[in-house]
C-alpha atoms as a printed R data frame, in Angstrom:
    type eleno elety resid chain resno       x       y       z
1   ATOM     1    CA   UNK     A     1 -44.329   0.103  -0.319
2   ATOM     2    CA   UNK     A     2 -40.633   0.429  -1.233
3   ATOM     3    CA   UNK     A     3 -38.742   2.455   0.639
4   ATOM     4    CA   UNK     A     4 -37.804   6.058  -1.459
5   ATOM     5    CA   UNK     A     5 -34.653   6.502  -3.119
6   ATOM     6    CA   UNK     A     6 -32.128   8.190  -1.463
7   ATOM     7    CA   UNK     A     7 -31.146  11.933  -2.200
8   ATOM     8    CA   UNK     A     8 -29.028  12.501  -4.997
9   ATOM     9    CA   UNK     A     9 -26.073  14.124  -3.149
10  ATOM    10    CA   UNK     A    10 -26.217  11.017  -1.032
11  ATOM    11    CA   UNK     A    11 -26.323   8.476  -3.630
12  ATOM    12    CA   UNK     A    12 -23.216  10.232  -5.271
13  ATOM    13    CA   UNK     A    13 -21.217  10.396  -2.285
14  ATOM    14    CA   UNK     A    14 -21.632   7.064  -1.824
15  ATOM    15    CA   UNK     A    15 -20.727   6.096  -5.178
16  ATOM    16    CA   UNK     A    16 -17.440   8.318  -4.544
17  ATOM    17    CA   UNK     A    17 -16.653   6.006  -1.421
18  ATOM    18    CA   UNK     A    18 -16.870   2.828  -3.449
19  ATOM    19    CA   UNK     A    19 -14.397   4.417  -5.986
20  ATOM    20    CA   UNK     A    20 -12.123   5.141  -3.275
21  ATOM    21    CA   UNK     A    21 -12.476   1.823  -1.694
22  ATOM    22    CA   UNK     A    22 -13.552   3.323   1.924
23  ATOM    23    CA   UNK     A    23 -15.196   0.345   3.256
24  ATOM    24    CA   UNK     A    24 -11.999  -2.068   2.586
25  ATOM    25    CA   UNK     A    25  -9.254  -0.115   4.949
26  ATOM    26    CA   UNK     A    26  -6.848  -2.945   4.029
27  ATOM    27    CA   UNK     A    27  -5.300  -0.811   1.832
28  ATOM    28    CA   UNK     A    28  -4.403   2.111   3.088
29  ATOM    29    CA   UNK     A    29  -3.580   0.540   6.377
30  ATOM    30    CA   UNK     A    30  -0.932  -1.178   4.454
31  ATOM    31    CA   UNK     A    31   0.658   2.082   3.491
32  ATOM    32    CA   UNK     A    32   0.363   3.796   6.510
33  ATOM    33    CA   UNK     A    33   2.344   1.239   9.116
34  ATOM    34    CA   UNK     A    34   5.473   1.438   7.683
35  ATOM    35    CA   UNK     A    35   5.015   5.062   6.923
36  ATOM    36    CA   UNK     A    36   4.230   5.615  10.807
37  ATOM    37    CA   UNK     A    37   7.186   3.117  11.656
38  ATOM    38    CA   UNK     A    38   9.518   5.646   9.567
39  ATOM    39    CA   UNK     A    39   8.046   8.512  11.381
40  ATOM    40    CA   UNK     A    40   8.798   6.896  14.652
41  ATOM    41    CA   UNK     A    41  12.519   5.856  13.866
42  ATOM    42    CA   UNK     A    42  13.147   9.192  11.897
43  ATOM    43    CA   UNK     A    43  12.502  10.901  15.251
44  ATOM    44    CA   UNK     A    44  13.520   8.479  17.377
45  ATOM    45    CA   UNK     A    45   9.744   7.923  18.970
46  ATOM    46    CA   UNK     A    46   6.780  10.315  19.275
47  ATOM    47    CA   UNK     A    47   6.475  12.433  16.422
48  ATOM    48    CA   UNK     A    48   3.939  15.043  17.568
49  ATOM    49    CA   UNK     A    49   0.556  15.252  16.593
50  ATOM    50    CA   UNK     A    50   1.215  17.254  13.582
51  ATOM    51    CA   UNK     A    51   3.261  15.137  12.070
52  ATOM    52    CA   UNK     A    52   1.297  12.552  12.867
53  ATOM    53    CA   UNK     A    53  -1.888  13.943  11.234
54  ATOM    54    CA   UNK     A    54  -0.129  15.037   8.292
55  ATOM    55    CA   UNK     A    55   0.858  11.517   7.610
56  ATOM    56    CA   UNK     A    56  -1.747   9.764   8.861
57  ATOM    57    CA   UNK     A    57  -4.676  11.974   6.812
58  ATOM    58    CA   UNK     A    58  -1.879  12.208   3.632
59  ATOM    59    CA   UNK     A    59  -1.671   8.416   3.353
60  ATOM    60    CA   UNK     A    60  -5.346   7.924   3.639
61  ATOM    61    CA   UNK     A    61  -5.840  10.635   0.927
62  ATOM    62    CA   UNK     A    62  -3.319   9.409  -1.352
63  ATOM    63    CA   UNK     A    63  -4.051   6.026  -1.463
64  ATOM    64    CA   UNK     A    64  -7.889   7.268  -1.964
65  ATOM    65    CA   UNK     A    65  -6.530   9.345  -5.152
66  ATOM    66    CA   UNK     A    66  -4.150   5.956  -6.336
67  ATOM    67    CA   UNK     A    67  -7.619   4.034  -6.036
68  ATOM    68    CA   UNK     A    68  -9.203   6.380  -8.659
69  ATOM    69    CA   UNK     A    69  -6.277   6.686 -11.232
70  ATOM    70    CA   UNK     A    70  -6.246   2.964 -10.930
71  ATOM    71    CA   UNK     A    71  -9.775   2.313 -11.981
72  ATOM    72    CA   UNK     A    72  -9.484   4.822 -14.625
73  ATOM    73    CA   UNK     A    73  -6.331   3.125 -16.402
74  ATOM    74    CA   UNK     A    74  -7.780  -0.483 -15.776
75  ATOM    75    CA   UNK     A    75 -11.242   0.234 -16.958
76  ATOM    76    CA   UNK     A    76 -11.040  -1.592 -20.398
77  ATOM    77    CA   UNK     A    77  -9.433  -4.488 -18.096
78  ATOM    78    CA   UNK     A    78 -11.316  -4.893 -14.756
79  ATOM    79    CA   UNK     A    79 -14.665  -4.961 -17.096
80  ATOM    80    CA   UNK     A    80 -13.859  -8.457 -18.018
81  ATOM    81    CA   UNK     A    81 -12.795  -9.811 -14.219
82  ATOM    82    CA   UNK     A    82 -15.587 -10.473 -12.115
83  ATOM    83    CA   UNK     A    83 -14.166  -8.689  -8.741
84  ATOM    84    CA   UNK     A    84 -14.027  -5.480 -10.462
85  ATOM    85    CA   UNK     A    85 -16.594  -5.716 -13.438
86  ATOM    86    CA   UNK     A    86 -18.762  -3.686 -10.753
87  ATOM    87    CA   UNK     A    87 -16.539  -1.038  -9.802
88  ATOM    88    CA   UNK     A    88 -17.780   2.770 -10.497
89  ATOM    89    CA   UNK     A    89 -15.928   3.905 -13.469
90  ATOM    90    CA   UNK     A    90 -15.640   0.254 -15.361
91  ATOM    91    CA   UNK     A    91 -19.479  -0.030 -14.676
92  ATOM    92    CA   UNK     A    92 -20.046   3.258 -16.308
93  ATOM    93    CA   UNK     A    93 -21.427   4.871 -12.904
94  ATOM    94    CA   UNK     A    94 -19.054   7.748 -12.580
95  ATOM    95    CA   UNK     A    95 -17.619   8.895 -15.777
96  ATOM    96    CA   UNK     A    96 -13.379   8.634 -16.165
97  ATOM    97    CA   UNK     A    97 -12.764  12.274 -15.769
98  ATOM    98    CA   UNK     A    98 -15.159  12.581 -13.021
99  ATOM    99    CA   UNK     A    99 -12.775   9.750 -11.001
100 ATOM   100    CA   UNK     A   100  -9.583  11.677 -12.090
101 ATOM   101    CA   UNK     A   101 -11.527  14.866 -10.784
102 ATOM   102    CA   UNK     A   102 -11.805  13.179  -7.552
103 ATOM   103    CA   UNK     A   103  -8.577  11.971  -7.465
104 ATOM   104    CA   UNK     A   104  -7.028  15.430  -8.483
105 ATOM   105    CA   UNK     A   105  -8.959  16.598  -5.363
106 ATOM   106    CA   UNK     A   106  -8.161  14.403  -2.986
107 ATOM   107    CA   UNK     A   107  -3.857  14.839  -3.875
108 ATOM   108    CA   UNK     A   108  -4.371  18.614  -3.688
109 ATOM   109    CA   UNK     A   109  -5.569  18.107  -0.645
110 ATOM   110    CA   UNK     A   110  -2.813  15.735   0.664
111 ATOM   111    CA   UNK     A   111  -0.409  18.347  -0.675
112 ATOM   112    CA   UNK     A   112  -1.437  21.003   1.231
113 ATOM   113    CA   UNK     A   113  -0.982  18.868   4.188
114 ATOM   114    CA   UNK     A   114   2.983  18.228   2.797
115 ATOM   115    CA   UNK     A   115   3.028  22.183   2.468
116 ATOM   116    CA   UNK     A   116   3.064  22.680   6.426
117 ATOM   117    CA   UNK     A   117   6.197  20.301   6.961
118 ATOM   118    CA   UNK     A   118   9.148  21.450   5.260
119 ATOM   119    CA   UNK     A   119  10.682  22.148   1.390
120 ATOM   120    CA   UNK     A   120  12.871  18.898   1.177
121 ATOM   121    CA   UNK     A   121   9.278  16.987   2.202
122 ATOM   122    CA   UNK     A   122   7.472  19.194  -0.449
123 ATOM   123    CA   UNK     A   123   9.934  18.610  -3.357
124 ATOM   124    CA   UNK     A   124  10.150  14.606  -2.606
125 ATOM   125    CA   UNK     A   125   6.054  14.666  -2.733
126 ATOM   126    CA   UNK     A   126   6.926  15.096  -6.734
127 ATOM   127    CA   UNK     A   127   8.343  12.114  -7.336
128 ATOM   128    CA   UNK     A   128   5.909  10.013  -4.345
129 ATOM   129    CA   UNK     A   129   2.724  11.184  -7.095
130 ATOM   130    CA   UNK     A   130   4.614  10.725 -10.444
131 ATOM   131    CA   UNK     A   131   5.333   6.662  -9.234
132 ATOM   132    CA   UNK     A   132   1.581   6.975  -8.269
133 ATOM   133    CA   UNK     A   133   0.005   7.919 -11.756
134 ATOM   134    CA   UNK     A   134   2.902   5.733 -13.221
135 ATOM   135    CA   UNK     A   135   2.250   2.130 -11.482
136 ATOM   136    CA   UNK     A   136  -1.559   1.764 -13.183
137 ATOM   137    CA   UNK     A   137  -0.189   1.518 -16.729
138 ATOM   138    CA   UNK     A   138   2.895  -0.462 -16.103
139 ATOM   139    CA   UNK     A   139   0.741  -4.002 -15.819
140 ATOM   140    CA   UNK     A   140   0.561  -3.395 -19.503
141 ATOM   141    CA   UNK     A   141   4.718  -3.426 -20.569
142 ATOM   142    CA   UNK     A   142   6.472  -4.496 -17.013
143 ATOM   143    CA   UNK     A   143   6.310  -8.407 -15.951
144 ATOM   144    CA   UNK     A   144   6.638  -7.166 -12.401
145 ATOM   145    CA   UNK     A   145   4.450  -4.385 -11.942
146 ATOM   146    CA   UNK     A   146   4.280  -5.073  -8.400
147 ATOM   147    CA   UNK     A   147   8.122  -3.739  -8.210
148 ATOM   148    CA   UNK     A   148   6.854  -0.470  -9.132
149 ATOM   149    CA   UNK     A   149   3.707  -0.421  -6.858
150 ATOM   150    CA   UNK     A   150   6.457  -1.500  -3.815
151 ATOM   151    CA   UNK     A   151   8.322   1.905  -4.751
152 ATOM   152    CA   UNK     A   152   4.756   3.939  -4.819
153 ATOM   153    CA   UNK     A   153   3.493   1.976  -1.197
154 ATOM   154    CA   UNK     A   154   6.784   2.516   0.242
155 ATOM   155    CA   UNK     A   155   7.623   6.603  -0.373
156 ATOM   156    CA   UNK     A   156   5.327   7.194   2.916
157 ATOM   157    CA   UNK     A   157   9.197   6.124   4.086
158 ATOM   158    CA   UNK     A   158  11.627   8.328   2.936
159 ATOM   159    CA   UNK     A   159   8.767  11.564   3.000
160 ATOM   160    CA   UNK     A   160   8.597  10.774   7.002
161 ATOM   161    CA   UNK     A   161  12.653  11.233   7.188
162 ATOM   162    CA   UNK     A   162  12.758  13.775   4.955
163 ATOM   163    CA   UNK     A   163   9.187  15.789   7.038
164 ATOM   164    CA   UNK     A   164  11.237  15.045  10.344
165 ATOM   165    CA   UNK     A   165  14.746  15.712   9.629
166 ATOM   166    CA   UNK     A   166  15.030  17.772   6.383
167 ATOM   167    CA   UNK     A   167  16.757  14.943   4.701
168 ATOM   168    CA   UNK     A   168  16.702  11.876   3.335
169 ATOM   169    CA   UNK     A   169  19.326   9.412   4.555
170 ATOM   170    CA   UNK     A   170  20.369   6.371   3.273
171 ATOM   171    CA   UNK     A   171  18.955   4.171   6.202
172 ATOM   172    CA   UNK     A   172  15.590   5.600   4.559
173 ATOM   173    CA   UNK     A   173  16.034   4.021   0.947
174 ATOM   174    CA   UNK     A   174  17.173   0.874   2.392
175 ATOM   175    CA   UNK     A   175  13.903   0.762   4.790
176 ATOM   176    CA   UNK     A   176  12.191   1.743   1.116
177 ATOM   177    CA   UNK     A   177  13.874  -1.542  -0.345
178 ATOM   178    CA   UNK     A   178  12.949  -3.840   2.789
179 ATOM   179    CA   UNK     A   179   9.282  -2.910   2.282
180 ATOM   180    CA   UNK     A   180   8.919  -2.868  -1.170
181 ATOM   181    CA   UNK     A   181   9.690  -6.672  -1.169
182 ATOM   182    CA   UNK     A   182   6.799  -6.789   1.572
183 ATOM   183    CA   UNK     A   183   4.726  -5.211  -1.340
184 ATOM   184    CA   UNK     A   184   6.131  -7.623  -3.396
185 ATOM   185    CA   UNK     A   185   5.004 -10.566  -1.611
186 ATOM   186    CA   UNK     A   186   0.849  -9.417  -0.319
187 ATOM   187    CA   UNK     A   187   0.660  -8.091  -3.991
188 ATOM   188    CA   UNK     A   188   1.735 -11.383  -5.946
189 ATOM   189    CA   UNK     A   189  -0.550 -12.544  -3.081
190 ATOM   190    CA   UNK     A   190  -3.248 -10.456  -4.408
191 ATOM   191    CA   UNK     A   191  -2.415 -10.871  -8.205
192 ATOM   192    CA   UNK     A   192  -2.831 -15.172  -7.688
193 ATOM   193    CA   UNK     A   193  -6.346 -14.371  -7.000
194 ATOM   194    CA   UNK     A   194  -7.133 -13.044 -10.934
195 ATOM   195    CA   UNK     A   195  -4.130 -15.027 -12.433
196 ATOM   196    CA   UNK     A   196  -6.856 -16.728 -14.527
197 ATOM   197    CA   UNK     A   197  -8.565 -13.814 -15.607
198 ATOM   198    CA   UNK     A   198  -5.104 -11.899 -16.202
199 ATOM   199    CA   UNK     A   199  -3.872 -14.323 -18.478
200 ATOM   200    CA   UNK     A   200  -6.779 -14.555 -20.534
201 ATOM   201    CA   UNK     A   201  -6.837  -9.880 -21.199
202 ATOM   202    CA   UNK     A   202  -3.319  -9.859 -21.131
203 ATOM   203    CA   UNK     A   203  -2.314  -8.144 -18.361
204 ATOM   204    CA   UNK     A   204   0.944  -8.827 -17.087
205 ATOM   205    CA   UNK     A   205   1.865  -9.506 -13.117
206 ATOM   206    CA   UNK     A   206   4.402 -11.249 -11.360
207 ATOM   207    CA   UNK     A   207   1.923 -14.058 -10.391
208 ATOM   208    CA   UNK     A   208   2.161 -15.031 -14.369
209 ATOM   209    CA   UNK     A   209   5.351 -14.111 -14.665
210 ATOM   210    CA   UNK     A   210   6.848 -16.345 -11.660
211 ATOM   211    CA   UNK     A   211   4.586 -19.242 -12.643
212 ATOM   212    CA   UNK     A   212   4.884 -22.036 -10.682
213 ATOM   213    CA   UNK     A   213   7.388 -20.573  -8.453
214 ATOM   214    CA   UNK     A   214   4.956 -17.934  -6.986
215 ATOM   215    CA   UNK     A   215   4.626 -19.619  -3.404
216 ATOM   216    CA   UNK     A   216   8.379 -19.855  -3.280
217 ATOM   217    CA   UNK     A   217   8.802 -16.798  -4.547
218 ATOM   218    CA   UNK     A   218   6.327 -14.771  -2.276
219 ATOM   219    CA   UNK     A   219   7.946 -16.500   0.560
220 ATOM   220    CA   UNK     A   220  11.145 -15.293  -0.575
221 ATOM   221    CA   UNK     A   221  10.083 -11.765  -0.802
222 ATOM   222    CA   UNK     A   222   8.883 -11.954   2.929
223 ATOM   223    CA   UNK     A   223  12.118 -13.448   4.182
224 ATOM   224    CA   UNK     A   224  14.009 -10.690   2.628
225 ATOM   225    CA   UNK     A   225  12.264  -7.652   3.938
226 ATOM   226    CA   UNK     A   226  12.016  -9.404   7.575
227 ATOM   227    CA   UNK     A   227  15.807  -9.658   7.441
228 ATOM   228    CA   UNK     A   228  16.362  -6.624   5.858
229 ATOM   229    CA   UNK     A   229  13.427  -4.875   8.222
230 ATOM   230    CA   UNK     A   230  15.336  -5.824  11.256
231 ATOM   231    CA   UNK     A   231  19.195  -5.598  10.206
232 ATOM   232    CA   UNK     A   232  18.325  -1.591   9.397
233 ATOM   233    CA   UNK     A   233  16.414  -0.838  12.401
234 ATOM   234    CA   UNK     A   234  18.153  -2.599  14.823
235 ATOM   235    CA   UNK     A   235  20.874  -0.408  15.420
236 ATOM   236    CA   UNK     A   236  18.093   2.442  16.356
237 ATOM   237    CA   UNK     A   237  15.237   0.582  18.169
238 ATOM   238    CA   UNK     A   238  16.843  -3.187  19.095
239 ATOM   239    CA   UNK     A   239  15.934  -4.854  21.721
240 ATOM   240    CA   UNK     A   240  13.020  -7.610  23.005
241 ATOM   241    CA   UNK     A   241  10.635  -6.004  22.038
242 ATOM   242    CA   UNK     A   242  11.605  -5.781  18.532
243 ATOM   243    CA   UNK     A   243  12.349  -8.945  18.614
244 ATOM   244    CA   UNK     A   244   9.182 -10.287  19.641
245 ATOM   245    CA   UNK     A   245   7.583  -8.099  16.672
246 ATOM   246    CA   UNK     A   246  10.262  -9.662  14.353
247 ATOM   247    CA   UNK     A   247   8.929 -13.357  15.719
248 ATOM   248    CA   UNK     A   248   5.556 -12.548  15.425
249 ATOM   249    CA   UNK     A   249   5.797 -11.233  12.286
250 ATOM   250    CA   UNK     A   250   7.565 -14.325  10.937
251 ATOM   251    CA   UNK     A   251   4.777 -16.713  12.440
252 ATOM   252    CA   UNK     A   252   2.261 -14.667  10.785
253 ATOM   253    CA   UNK     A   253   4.489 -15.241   7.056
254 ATOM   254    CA   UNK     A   254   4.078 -19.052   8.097
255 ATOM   255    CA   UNK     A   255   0.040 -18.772   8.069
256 ATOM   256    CA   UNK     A   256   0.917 -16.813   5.074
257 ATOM   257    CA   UNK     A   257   2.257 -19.928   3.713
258 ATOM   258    CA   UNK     A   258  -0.244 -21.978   4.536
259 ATOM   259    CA   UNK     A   259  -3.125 -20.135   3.148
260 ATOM   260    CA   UNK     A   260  -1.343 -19.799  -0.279
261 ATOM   261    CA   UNK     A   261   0.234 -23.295  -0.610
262 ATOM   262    CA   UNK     A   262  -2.727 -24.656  -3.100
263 ATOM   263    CA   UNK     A   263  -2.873 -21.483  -4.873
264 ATOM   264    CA   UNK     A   264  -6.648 -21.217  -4.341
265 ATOM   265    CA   UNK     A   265  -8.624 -17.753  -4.826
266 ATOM   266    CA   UNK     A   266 -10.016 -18.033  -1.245
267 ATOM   267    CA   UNK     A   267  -6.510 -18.573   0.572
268 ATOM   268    CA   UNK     A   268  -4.690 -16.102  -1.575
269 ATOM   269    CA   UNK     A   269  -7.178 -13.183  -1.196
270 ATOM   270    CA   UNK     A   270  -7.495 -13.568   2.464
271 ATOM   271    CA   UNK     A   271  -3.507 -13.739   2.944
272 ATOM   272    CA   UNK     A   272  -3.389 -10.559   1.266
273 ATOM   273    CA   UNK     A   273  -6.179  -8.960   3.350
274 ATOM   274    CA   UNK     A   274  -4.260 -10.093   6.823
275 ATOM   275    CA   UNK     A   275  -0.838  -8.273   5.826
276 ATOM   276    CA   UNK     A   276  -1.786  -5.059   7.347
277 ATOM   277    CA   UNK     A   277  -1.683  -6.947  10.940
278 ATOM   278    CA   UNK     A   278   2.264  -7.671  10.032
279 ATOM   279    CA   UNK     A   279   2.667  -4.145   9.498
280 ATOM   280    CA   UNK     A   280   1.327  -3.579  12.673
281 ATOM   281    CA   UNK     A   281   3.302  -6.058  14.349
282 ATOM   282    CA   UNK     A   282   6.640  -4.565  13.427
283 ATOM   283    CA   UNK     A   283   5.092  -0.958  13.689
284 ATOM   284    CA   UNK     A   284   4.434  -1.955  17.261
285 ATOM   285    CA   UNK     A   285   7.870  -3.485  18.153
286 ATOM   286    CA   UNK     A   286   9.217  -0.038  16.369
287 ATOM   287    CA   UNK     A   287   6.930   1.944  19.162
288 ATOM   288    CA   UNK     A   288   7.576  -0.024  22.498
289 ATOM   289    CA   UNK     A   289  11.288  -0.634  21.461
290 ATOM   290    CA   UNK     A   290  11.776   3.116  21.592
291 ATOM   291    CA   UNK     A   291   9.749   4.050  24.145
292 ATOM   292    CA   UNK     A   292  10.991   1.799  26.505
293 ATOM   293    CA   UNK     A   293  14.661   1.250  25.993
């Protein structure tokens, strides 16, 4: 006998975890290291555990709420790319206003978390969302959409300054520029795996629209937010040990290289899927460079 079906509460909530993407962690651990890295500089090492929580839980939330405003916008799209033909709302499993529902629950949430830091935090939480909703429907007028998503992965940055300190400095924009050309590199990374399928709906990403110069390119983009990564945050946590993170880091962008350099669906999607161990790396260096200088 087959086993019975499971109840209907559970069968919905776990439909509500694959639209949020909780069993691939990839992604919001790719937000969250240089938001904690921010939080550690903006302070000038440990936070406190509020802080902490509030960032930690608000970047797991938000990216959960991106994930369903995503599948929403792309649902016409991601029905006609095998990776996502299956997801929840392009499958016609949970309905598009049922995902936004989610979604709309999951922000209020992370709000009220932003709501027991301070007013300059709240009021910069305005323009974190609106980049948020924006970056879905970009892919269809923007050649780089990625550009876009690097501003939306990278506001963790200046929030943490402006949670810790009650304002945003400039050192925080330029950290905000340094990573968003890390997003630009895992994310034309990511957008080599469906270049095939893109092409053919029309979709536009900078995979298609750097062509043959992608590898270059994505190389590039990781050169530039290394250099700019560790020119800003020298002057605040230098030392060996962010030096050693700044090495490491680079040897990982070299196995980057390697994995990408036929352009093959295999080497590109698991390239993307490491970068949240480079975010870690410099996260790391951030940490034991200010705790033990």
């Amino acid at each position: 006998m087959s086993p019975p079906p499971p109840p209907a509460w559970r069968a919905r909530l776990a439909l509500y975890l694959d639209l949020i993407r909780w069993d691939r962690p990839a992604g919001w651990l790719l937000l969250l290291w240089p938001t904690l890295s921010a939080l550690w500089l903006a302070a000038g090492g440990w936070p406190g555990w509020h802080l902490l929580v509030v960032f930690v839980a608000g970047t797991i939330l938000m990216r959960s709420a991106g994930c369903c405003v995503n599948d929403v916008a792309d649902r016409e799209f991601d029905r006609h790319v095998k990776r996502t033909a299956q997801r929840p709302v392009t499958s016609g499993r949970i309905s598009a206003r049922e995902a936004l529902a989610v979604g709309a629950a999951l922000a209020l949430v992370a709000f009220a978390l932003v709501l027991t830091t301070n007013p300059v935090a709240v009021a910069w939480s305005f323009a974190a969302l609106a980049v948020a909703v924006v970056y879905p429907y970009t892919k269809r007028f923007f050649s780089m959409p990625q550009a876009v998503l690097g501003v939306a992965f990278s506001f963790g940055i200046p929030m943490a300054f402006a949670a810790v300190r009650g304002e945003v400095p400039p050192l925080a924009w330029g950290l905000l520029l340094a990573n968003a050309f890390w997003v630009l590199a895992y994310d034309t990374e990511y957008a080599m795996v469906d270049r095939d399928d893109d092409l053919r709906i029309g979709i536009q990403t900078s995979a298609i629209t750097l062509g043959r110069w992608d590898v270059a390119a994505v190389l590039a983009f990781y050169a530039l937010h290394l250099v700019l990564w560790g020119a800003l945050v020298w002057p605040l946590a230098g030392g060996p040990w962010l030096a050693l993170a700044l090495a490491v880091a680079a040897a990982q962008v070299v196995w980057h290289a390697w994995l990408i350099r036929d352009r093959s669906r295999e080497g590109c999607l698991r390239a993307f899927r490491l970068n949240h161990w480079l975010g870690a790396t410099l996260f790391a260096g951030v940490v034991l460079s200010l705790a033990l200088r």
